[in-house]
C-alpha positions in Angstrom: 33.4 19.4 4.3 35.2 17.8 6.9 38.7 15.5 6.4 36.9 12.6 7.0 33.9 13.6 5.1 36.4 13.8 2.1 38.3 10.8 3.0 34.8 8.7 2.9 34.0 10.6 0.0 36.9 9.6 -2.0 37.4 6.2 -0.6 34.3 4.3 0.3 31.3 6.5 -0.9 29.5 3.5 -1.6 29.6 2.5 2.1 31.6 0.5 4.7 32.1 -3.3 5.1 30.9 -4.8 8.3 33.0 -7.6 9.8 32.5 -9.8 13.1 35.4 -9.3 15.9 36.1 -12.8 15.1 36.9 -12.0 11.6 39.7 -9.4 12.8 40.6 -10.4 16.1 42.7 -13.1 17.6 41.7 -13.6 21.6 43.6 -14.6 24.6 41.9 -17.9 25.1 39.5 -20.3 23.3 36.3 -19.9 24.4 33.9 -23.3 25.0 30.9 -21.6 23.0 32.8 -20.5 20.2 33.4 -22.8 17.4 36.8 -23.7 16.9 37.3 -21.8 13.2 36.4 -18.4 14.9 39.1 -19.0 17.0 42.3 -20.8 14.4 45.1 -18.7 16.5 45.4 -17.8 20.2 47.4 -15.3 22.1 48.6 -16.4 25.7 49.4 -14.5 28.3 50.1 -14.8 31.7 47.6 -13.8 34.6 47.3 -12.7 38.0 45.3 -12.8 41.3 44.7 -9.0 42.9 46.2 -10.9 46.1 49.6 -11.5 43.3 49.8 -8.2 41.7 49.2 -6.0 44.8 53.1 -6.5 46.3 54.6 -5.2 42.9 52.8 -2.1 43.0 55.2 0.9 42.9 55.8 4.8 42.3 57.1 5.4 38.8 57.3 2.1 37.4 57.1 1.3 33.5 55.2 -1.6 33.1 50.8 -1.3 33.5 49.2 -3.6 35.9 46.1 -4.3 33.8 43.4 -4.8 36.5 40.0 -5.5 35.5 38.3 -2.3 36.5 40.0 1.6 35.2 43.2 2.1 37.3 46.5 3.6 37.0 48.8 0.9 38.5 52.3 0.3 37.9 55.4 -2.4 38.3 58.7 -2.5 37.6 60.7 -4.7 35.3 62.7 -5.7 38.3 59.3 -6.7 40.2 57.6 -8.3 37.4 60.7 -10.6 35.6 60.0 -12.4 32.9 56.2 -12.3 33.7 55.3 -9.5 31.7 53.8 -8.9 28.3 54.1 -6.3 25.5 51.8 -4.9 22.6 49.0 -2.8 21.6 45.6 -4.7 22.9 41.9 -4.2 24.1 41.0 -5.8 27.2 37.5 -6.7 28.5 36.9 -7.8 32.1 36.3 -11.6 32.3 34.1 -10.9 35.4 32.5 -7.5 37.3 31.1 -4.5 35.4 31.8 -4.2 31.8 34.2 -1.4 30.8 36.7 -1.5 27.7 40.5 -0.9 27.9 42.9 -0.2 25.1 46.9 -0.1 26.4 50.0 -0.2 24.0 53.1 -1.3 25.9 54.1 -3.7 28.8 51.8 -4.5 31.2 50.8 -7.3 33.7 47.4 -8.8 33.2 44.1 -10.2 35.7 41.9 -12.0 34.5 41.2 -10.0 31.5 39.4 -11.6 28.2 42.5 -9.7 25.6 42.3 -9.1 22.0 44.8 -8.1 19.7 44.3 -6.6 15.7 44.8 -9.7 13.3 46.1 -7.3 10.9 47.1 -3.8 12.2 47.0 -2.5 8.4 43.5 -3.7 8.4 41.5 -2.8 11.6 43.5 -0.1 13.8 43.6 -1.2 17.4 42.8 2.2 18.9 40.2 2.6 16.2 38.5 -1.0 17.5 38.7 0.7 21.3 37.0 3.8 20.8 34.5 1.5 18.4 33.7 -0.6 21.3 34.0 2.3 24.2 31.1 4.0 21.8 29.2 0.3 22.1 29.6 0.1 25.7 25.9 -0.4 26.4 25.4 -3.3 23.9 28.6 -5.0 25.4 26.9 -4.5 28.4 24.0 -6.7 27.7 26.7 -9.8 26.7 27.3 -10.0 30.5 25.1 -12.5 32.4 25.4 -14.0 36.0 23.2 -13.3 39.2 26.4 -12.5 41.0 29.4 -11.6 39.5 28.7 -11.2 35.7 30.8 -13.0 33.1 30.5 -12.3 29.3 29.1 -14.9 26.9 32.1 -14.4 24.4 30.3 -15.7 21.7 28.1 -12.9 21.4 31.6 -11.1 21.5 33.0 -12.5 19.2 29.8 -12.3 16.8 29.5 -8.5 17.6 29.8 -6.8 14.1 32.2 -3.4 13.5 32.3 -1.7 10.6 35.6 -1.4 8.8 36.3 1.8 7.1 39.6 2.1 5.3 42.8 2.0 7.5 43.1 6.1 6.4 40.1 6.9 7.9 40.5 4.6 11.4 43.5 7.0 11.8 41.9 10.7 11.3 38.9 9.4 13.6 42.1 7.9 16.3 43.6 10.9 15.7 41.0 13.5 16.5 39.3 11.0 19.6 42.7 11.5 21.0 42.7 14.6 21.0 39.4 15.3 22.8 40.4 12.6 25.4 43.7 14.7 25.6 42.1 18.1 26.2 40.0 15.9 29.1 42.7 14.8 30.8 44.3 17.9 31.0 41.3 19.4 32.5 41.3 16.9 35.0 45.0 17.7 36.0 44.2 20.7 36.0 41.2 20.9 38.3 43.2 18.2 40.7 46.0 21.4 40.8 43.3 23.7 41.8 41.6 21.2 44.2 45.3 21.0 45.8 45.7 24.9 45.6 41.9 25.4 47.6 43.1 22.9 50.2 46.2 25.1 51.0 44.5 28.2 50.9 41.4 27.2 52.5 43.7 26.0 55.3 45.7 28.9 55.6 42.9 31.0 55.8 40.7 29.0 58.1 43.6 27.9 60.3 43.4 30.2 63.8 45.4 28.3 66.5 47.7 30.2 68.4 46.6 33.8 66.8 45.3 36.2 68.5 41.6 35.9 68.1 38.4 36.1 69.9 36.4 32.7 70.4 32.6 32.1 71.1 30.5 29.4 71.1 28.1 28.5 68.5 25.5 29.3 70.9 26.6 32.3 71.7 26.9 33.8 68.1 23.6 31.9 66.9 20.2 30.2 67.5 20.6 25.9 66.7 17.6 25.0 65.7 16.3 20.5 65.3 14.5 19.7 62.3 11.4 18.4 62.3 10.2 14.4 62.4 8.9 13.8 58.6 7.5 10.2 57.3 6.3 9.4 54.3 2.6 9.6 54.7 3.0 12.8 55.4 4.8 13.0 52.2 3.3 15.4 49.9 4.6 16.7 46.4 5.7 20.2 46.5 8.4 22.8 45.3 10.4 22.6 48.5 13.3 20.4 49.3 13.3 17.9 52.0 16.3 17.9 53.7 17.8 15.2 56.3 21.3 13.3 56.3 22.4 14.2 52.9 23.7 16.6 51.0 21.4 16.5 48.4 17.6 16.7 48.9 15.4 13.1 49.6 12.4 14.5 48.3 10.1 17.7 47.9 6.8 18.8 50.0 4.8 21.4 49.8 5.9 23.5 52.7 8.8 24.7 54.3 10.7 25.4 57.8 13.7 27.1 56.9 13.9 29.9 55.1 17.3 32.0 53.9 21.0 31.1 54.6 21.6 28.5 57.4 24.5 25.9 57.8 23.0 22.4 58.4 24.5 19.6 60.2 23.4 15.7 59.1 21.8 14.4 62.5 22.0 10.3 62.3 23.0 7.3 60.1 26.0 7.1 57.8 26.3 10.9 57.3 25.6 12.2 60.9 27.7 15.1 61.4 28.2 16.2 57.3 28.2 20.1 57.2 26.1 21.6 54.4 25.8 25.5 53.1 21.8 26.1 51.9 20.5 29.1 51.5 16.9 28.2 50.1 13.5 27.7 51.6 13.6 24.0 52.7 12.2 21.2 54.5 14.7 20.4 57.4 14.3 16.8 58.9 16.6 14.5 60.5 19.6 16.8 60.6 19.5 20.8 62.9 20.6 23.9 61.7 22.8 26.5 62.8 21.5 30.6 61.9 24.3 32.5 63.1 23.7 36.0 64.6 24.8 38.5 61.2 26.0 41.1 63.4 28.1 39.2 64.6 29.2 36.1 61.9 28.9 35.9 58.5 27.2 32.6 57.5 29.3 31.4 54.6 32.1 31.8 56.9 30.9 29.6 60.0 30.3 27.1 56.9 33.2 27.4 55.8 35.0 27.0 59.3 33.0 23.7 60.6 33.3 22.1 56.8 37.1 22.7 57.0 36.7 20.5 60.5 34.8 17.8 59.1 36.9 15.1 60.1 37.0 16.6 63.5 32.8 16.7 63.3 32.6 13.1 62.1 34.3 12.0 64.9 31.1 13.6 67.3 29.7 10.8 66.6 28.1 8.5 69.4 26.0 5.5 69.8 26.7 2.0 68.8 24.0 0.9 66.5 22.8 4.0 64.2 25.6 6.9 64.8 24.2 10.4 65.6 25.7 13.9 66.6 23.7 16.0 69.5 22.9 19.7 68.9 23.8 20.5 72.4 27.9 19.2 71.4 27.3 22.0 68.7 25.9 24.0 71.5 29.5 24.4 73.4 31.5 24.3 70.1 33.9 27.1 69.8 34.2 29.0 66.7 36.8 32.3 66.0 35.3 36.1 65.6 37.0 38.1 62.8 36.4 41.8 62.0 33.5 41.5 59.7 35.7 42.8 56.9 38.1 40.0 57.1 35.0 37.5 56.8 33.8 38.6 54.2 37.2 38.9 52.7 38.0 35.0 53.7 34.3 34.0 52.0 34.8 36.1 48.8 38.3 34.0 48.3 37.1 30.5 49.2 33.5 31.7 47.3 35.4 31.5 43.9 37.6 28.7 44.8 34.6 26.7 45.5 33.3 27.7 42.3 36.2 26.8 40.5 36.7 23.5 41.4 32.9 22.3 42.7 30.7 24.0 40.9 28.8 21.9 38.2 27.3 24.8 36.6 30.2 27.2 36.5 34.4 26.3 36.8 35.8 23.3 35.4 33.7 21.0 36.2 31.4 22.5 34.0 33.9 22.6 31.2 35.2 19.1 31.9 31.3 17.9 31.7 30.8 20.1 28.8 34.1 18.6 26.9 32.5 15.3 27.9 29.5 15.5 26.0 31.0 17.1 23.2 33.3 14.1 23.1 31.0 11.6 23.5 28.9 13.3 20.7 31.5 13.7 18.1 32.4 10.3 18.7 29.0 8.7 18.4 28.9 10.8 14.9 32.5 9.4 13.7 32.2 6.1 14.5 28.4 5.8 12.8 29.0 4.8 9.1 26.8 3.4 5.8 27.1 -0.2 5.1 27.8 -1.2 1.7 24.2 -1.9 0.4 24.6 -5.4 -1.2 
């Protein structure tokens, strides 16, 4: 038996007492469809327009800029005088997308709807946060508005919360923490690794001035257009259809491309974004490039043009929907290693990719598996029996 299986066990075996956030929360404003005895104490603070609160933006600062979407801004008490505010609090945007906040500290607000615990000894705050982050979806469905969406607060406010005893709030704060923890380390750490690929991937791909041999894409390969595909002649099948994206737009049931090619997106908002498949495909709206593997590795010529993509992008031409011509590709020079060496330069960048892109493998795959694990554990810790009148 767990700690908080024992904890429940010993102190509320009978169940749990629900209570309305109105019953344990004071808010940062009265609200006109909420009747005045929900509502016998208000906490002010002061807020600010993006326009306001963009200029005191800085590097390092101590007090949060509490903006009504997830960020990670920060003032200065210089910057921010006598504006700012300080204590433990949930915040929900008054208007956009519905997320939850919790902070414990200074901060600057926006227009955020703010609660604060009535009794801290009674309802933990960062119990009440990871509540309501587990409730998201219901919150959700407070928010109304054709445009920007506002949330009818006295649903809110009527939204009910179980209250197990403050003991148990603390071991469930205490071991959500430390999954969200473990996260964000995992984050940082797959940002280092993203940085660490960059370098490498530059160093390694990075040719100017050496002394190496330099063909054109033509020259080492054949560049070959995709064919025009509509939807009529759309057909359900096992094969991807590929055209200016880097994940398929549908499947048919027959394919033009068949083993390791590099493919280049040929028009609209993509036209020009490299791509690695090696799979039998569908190619559309986009050509691709089947270098000659006596003399190029493939990975490596993908690995080569995607490490220029900003150059690529910038191919593009025409005024109304951008596109990139296979005949620029034609002419566009690429560097000849010793087989060895590409091969060498693929194998590294290979497992770098893995590491930090991979969804199936790496830390993505960890992070994502952490993830779910979190969000289980904390659907399972925050579920309780009501007392049974």
């Amino acid at each position: 038996m767990s700690k908080i299986d024992e904890l429940i066990k010993q102190l509320c075996p009978d169940g749990v007492e629900l209570k309305k956030l109105w019953e344990v929360t004071y808010w940062d404003k009265r609200f006109n469809a909420v009747e005045n005895y929900k509502q016998p104490q208000i906490v002010r603070y002061k807020y600010f327009l993006a326009s306001e609160l963009k200029p005191l933006i800085v590097e390092g600062g101590d007090i949060k800029i509490l903006t009504t979407n997830i960020s990670n801004l920060y003032t200065s008490e210089d910057l921010a005088e006598d504006n700012y505010s300080e204590g433990e609090i949930i915040a929900i945007p008054w208007g956009g997308n519905p997320i939850i906040q919790y902070y414990n500290g200074k901060f600057l607000t926006s227009d955020n709807r703010i609660a604060v615990s009535i009794d801290s000894n009674y309802l933990n705050t960062k119990y009440l946060y990871f509540y309501l982050l587990n409730n998201v979806d219901t919150i959700s469905t407070f928010y109304r508005g054709a445009g920007i969406k506002h949330p009818n607060m006295s649903k809110v406010l009527d939204f009910q919360i179980p209250i197990p005893p403050l003991a148990i709030q603390e071991e469930i704060v205490k071991i959500l923490d430390a999954f969200t923890t473990l996260e964000a380390e995992l984050e940082a750490e797959l940002e280092a690794r993203k940085k660490q690929y960059t370098f490498y991937r530059d160093s390694l791909l990075s040719f100017e001035g050496k002394d190496v041999e330099w063909k054109t894409l033509g020259e080492v390969g054949e560049i070959r257009r995709g064919v025009a595909f509509t939807k009529k002649q759309s057909v359900s099948g096992k094969y991807p259809v590929v055209a200016n994206a880097p994940i398929p737009i549908c499947y048919h049931n027959e394919a033009n491309r068949i083993g390791e090619c590099v493919v280049i997106a040929r028009s609209g908002a993509n036209a020009g974004l490299v791509s690695y498949w090696n799979e039998e495909m569908f190619l559309t709206d986009a050509f691709s490039i089947h270098p000659n593997h006596s003399l190029v590795n493939t990975k490596f010529i993908y690995y080569y043009l995607k490490n220029k993509q900003d150059e690529i992008h910038l191919m593009k031409k025409g005024g109304g929907v951008p596109h990139v011509r296979a005949s620029d590709f034609e002419i566009y020079s690429v560097p000849i290693l010793p087989m060895k060496e590409q091969n060498r330069i693929v194998s590294i960048l290979d497992k770098f990719d893995a590491l930090v892109n991979d969804i199936s493998i790496g830390l993505p795959a960890e992070i994502e598996a952490r993830k779910k694990q979190y969000e289980y554990y904390r659907n399972q810790l925050l579920t309780f029996a009501p007392i049974q009148n």
